[in-house]
Backbone as JSON, one array per atom type, in Angstrom:
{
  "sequence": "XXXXXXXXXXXXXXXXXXXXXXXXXXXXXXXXXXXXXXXXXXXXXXXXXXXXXXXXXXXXXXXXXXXXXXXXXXXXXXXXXXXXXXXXXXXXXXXXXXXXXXXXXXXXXXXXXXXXXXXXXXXXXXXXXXXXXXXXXXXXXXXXXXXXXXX",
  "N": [[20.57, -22.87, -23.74], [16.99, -23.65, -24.1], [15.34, -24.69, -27.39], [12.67, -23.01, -28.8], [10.74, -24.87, -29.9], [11.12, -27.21, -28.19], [10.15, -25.77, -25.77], [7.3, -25.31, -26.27], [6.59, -28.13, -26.67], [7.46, -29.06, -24.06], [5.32, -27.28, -22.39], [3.32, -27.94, -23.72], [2.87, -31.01, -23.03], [2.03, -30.51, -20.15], [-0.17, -29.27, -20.35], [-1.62, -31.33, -21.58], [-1.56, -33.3, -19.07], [-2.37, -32.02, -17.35], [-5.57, -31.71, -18.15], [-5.88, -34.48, -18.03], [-5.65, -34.63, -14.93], [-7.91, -32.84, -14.56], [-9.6, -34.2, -15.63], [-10.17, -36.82, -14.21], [-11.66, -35.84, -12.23], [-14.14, -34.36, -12.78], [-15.24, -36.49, -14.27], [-15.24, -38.43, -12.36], [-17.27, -37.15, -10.6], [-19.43, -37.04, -12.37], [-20.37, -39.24, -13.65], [-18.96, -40.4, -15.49], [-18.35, -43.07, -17.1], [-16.55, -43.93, -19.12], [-14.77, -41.9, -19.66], [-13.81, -41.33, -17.29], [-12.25, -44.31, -17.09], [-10.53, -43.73, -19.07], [-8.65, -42.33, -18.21], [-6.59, -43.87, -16.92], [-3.55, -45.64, -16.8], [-3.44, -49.19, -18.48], [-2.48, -50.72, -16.48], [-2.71, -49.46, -14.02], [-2.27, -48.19, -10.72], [-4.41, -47.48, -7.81], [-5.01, -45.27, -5.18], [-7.08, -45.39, -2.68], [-7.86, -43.95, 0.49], [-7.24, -45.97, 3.34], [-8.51, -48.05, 2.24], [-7.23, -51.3, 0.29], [-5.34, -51.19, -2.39], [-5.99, -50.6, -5.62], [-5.75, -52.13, -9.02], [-5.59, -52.02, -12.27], [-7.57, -52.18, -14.95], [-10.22, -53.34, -14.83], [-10.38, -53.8, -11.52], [-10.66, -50.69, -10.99], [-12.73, -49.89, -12.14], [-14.71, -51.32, -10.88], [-14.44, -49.63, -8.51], [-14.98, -47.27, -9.32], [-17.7, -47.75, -10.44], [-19.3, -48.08, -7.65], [-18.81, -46.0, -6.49], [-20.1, -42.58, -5.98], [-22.33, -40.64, -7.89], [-23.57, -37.74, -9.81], [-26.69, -37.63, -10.83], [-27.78, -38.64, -8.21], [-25.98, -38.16, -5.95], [-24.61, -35.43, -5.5], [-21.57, -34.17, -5.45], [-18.28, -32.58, -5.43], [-15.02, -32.84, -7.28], [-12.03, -31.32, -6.44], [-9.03, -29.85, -8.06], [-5.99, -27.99, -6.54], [-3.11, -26.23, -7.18], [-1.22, -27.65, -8.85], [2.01, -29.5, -8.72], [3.8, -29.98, -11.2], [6.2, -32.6, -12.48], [7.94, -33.16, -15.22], [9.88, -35.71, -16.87], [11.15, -36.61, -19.37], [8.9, -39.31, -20.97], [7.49, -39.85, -18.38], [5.64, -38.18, -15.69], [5.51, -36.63, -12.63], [3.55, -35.8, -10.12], [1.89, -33.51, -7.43], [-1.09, -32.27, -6.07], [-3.18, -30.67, -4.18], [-5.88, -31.32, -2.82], [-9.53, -30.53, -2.59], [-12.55, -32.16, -1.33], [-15.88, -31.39, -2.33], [-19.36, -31.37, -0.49], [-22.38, -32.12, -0.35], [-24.65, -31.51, 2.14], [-27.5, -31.39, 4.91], [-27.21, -28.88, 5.94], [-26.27, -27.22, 4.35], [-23.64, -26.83, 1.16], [-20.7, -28.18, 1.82], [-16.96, -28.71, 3.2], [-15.89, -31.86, 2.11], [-13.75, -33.48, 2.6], [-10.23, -32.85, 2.53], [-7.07, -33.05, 1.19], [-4.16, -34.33, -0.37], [-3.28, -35.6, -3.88], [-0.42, -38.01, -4.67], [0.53, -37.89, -7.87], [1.88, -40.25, -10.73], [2.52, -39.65, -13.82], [1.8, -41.34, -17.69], [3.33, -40.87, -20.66], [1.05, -42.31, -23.07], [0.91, -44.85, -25.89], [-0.54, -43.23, -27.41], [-0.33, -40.83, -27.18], [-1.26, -39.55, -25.47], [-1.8, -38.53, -21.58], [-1.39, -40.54, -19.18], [-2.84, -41.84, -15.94], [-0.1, -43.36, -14.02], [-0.12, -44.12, -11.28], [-1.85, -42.92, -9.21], [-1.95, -42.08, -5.91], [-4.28, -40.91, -2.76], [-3.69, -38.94, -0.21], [-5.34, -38.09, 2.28], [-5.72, -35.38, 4.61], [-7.58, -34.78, 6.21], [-11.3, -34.91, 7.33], [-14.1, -35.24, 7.02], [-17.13, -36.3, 9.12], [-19.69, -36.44, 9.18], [-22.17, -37.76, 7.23], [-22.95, -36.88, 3.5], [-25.38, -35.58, 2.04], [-26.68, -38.22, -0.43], [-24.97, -39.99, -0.27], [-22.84, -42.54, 0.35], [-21.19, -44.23, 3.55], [-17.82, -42.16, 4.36], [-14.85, -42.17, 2.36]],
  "CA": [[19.22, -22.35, -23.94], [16.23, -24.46, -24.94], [14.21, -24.09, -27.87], [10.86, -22.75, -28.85], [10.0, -26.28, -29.89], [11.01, -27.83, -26.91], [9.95, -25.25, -24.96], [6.29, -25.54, -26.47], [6.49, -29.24, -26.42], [7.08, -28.72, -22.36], [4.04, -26.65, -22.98], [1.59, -28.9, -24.36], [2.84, -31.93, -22.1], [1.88, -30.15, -18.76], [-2.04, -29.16, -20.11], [-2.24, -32.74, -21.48], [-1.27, -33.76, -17.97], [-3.8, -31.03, -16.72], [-6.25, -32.2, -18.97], [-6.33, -35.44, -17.23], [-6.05, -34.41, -13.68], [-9.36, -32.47, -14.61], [-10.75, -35.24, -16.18], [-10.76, -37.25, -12.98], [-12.56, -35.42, -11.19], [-15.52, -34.35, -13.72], [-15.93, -37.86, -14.76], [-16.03, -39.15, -11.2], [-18.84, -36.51, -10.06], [-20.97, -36.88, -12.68], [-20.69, -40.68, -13.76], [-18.45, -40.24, -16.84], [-17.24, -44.53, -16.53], [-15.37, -44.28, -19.94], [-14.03, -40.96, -19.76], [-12.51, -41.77, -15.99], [-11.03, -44.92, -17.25], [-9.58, -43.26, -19.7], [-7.3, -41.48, -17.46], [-5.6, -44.81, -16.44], [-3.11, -47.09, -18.11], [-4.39, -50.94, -18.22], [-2.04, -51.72, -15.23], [-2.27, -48.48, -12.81], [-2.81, -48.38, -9.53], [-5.04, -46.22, -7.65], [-4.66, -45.96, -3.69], [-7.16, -44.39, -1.68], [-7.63, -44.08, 1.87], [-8.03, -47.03, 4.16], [-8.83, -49.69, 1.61], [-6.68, -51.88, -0.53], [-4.96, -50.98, -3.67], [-6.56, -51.29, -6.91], [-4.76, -52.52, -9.54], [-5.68, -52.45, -13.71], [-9.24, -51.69, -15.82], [-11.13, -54.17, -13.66], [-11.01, -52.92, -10.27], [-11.18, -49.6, -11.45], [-14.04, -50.15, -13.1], [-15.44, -51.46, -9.81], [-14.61, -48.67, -7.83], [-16.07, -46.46, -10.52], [-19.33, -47.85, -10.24], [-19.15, -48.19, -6.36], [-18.71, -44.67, -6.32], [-21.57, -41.83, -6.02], [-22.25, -39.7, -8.86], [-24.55, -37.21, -9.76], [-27.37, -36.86, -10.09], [-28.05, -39.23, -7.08], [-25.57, -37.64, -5.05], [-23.79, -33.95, -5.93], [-20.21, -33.57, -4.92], [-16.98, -32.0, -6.54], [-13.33, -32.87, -7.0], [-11.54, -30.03, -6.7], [-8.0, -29.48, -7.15], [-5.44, -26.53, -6.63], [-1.87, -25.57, -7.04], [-0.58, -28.99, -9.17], [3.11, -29.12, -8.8], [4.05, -31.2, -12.0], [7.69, -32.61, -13.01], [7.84, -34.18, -16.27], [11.24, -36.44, -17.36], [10.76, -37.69, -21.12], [7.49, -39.76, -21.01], [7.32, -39.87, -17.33], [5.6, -37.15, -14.83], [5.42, -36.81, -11.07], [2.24, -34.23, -9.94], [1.76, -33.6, -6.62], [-2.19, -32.08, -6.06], [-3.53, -30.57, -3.2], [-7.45, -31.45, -3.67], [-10.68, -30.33, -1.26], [-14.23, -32.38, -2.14], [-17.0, -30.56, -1.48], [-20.59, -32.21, -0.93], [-23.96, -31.07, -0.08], [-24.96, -31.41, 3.87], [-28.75, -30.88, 5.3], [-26.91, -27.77, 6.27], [-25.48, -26.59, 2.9], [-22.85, -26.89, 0.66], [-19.65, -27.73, 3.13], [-15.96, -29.36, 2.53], [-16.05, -33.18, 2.9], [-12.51, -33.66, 2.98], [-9.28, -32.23, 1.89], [-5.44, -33.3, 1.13], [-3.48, -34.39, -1.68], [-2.66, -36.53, -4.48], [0.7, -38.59, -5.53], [0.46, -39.25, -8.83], [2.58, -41.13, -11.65], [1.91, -40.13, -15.35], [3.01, -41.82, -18.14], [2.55, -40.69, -22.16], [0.72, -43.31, -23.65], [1.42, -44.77, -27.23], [-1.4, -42.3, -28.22], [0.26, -39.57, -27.08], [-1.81, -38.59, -24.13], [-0.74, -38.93, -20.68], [-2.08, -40.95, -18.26], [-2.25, -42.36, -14.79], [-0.2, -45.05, -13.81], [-0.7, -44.76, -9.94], [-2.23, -42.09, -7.93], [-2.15, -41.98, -4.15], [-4.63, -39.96, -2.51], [-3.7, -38.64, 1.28], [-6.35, -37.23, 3.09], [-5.7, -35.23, 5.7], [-8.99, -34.44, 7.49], [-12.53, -35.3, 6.43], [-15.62, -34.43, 8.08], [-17.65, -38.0, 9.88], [-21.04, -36.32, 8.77], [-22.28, -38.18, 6.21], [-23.09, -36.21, 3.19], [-26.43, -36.19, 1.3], [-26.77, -38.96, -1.01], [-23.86, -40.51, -0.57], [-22.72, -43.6, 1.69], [-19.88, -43.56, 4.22], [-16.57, -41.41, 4.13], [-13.49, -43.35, 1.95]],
  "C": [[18.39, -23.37, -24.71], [15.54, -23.88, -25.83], [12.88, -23.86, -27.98], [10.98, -23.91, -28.78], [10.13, -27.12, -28.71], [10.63, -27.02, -25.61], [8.38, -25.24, -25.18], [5.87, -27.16, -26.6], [6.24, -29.37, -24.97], [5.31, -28.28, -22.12], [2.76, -27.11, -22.46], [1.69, -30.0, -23.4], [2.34, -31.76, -20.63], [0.2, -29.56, -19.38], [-2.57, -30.45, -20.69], [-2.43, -33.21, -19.81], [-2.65, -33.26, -17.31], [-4.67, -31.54, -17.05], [-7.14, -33.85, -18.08], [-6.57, -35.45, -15.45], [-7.6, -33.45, -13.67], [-10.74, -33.47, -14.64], [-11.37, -36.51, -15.04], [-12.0, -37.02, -12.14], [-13.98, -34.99, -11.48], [-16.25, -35.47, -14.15], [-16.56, -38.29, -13.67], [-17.5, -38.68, -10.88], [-19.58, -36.33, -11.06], [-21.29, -38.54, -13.64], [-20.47, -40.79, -14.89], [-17.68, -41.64, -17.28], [-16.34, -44.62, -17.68], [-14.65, -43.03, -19.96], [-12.95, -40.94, -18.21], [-11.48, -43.17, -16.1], [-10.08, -44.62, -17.9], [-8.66, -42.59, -19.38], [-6.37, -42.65, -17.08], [-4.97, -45.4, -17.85], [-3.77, -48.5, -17.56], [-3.91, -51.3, -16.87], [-1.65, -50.55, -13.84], [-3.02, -48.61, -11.76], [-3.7, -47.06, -9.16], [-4.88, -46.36, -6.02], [-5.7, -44.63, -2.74], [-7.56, -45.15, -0.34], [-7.86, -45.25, 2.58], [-8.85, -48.1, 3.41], [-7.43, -49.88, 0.69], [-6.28, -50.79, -1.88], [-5.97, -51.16, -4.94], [-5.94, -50.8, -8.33], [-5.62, -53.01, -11.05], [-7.46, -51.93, -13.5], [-10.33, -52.43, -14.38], [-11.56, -53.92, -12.33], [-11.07, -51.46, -10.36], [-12.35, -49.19, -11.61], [-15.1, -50.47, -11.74], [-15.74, -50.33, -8.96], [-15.0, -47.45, -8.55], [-17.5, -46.43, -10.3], [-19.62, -48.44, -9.02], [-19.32, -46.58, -6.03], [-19.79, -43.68, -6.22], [-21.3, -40.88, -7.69], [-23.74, -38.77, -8.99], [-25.76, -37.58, -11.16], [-28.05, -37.3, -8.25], [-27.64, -38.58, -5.72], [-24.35, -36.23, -5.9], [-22.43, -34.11, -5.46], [-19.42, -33.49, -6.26], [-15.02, -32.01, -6.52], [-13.0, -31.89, -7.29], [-10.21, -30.04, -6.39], [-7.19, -28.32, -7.18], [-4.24, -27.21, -6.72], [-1.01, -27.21, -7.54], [0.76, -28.78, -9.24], [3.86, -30.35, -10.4], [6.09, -30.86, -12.62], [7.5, -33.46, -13.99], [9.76, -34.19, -16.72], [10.57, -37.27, -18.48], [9.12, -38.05, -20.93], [7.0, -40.0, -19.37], [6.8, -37.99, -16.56], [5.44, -37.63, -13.28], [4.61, -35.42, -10.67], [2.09, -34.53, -8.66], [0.39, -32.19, -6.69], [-2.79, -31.52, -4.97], [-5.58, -30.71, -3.89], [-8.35, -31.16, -2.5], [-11.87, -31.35, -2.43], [-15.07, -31.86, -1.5], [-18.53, -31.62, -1.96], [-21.65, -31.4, -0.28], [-24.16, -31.92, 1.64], [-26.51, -31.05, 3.61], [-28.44, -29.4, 5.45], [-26.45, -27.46, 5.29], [-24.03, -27.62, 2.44], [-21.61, -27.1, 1.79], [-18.07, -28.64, 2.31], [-16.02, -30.88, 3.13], [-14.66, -34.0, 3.29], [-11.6, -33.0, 1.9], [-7.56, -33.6, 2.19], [-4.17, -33.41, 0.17], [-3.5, -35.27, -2.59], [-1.31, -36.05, -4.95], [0.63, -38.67, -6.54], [1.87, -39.25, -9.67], [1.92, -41.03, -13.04], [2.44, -40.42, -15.94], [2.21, -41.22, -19.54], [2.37, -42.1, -22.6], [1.24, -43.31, -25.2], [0.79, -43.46, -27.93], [-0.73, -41.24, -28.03], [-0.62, -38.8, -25.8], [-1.34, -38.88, -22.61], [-1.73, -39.15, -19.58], [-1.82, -41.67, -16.78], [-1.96, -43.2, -14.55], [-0.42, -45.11, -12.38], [-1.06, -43.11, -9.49], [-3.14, -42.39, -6.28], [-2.9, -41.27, -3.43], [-4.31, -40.25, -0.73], [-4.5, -37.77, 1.59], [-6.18, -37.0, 4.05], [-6.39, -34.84, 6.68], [-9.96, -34.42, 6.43], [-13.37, -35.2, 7.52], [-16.66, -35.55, 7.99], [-19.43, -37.61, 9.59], [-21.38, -37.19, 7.36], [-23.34, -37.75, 4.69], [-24.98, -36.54, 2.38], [-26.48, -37.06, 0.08], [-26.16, -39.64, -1.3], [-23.37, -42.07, 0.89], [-21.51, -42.83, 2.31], [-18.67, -43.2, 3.53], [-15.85, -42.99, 3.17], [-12.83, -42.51, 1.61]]
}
């Protein structure tokens, strides 16, 4: 049998975790550039669809401010049902995520699928991403209001 303390340690390590898979997605859609790096470590990867890798602060940082945000353009990371495994300072979260964006025609979903990710506790004690993978498995070729093409 484990104890309280390690059973409230478990706890707290899985809404830090949370914490940051939130923080992704609030920072991105509304143009939060130090609060979304702050979800990475210096040397994590990030992998989405149909481009290259990007690898540490720097291209991060690019694809950060490459990115849409609001108020220019509205959309929302959204994710559900995180499956998280944490081993010591290591986790493994698997994410199912929809983004939703604004259309001439309304509010609609602009794509859906999942993230991989890889967290790690930092020295600070918070826990951050060293790689997340996003798979998208269908996305919608309209292109949303204020935003450039699909990625």
């Amino acid at each position: 049998m484990t104890s309280i303390e390690s059973r409230l340690l478990a706890l707290e390590d899985e809404q830090d975790i949370l914490r940051t898979l939130y923080a992704y997605g609030h920072s991105i859609d509304y143009g939060l550039e130090a609060d979304w790096i702050n979800c990475w470590t210096e040397d994590a990867v990030l992998q989405w669809p149909n481009r290259p890798p990007l690898k540490g602060y720097d291209a991060l940082r690019t694809a950060f401010r490459n990115h849409t945000h609001a108020p220019q353009a509205f959309h929302k990371h959204v994710i559900v049902e995180p499956r998280i495994d944490i081993s010591g300072d290591r986790a493994t979260v698997q994410t199912m995520f929809a983004r939703l964006d604004r259309y001439p025609s309304g509010p609609a979903v602009r794509s859906f699928g999942r993230y991989l990710d890889v967290l790690v506790r930092c020295k600070d004690g918070h826990w951050r991403f060293l790689e997340r993978i996003c798979e998208r498995e269908a996305s919608r070729a309209e292109t949303p209001i204020g935003a450039h093409a699909p990625i």
